[in-house]
N, C-alpha and C positions, 0 to 999 in steps of 0.2 A: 455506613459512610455518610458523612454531612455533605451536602453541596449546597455552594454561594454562588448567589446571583449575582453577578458582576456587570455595571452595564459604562458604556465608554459614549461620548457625544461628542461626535466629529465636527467642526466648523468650515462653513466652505464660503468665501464671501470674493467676489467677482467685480473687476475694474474693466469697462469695457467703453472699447472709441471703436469708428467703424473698419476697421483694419485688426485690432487687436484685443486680444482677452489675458486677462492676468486671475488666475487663481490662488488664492491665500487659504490654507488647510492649517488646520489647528485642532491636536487633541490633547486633551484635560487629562492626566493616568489617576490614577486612585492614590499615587507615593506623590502628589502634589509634580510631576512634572508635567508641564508642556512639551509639545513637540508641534514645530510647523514647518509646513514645506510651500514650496510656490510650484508654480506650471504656468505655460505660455502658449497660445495658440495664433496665430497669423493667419490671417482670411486671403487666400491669392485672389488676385485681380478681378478674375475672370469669372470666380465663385458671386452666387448672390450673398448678400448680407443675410448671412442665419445667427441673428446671435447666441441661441440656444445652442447651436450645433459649437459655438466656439466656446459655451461654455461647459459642454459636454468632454471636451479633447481638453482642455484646462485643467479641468478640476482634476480629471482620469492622470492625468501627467501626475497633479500635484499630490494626489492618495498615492499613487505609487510611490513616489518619492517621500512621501509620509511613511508609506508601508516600510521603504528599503531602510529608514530610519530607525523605525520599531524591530527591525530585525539587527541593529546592528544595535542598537541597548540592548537587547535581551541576551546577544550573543558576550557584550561585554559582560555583563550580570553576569552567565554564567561563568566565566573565564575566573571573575573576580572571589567567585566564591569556591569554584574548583582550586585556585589555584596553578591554572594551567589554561593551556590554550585548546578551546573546545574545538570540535570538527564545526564547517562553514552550516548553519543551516539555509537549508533549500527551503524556496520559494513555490 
């Protein structure tokens, strides 16, 4: 059996003031699509100013919502090619 090395490069780029963080996720597939997703984090009042920590809860939002994306192409790909409506896959 052959096996290919496949590798994917995630992009993560960060908009930040002292109250907020915006995370922009972006990955490149091998069949030429993009896929991007955002995330949001809000620093309450009372917290100190961690920018890092806002951009840890950002970015985690934004992959996720990258991930739930990659799971619903793949889910249509299969659909498309079965023919039919595949079972939901788990995360």
């Amino acid at each position: 059996m052959m096996h290919t090395a496949v590798g994917w490069h995630v992009e993560l780029e960060f908009m930040e003031d002292d109250q907020h963080t915006r995370a922009a996720a972006l990955v490149r597939l091998p069949d030429g699509t993009e896929v991007r997703a955002h995330g949001h984090a809000t620093r309450h009042s009372v917290d100190s100013n961690q920018p890092r920590v806002g951009e840890e809860i950002a970015g985690a939002r934004a992959l996720n919502e990258l991930a739930m994306q990659l799971l619903t192409k793949a889910h249509d790909e299969i659909d498309a090619a079965s023919g039919r409506t595949s079972h939901t896959i788990n995360v």
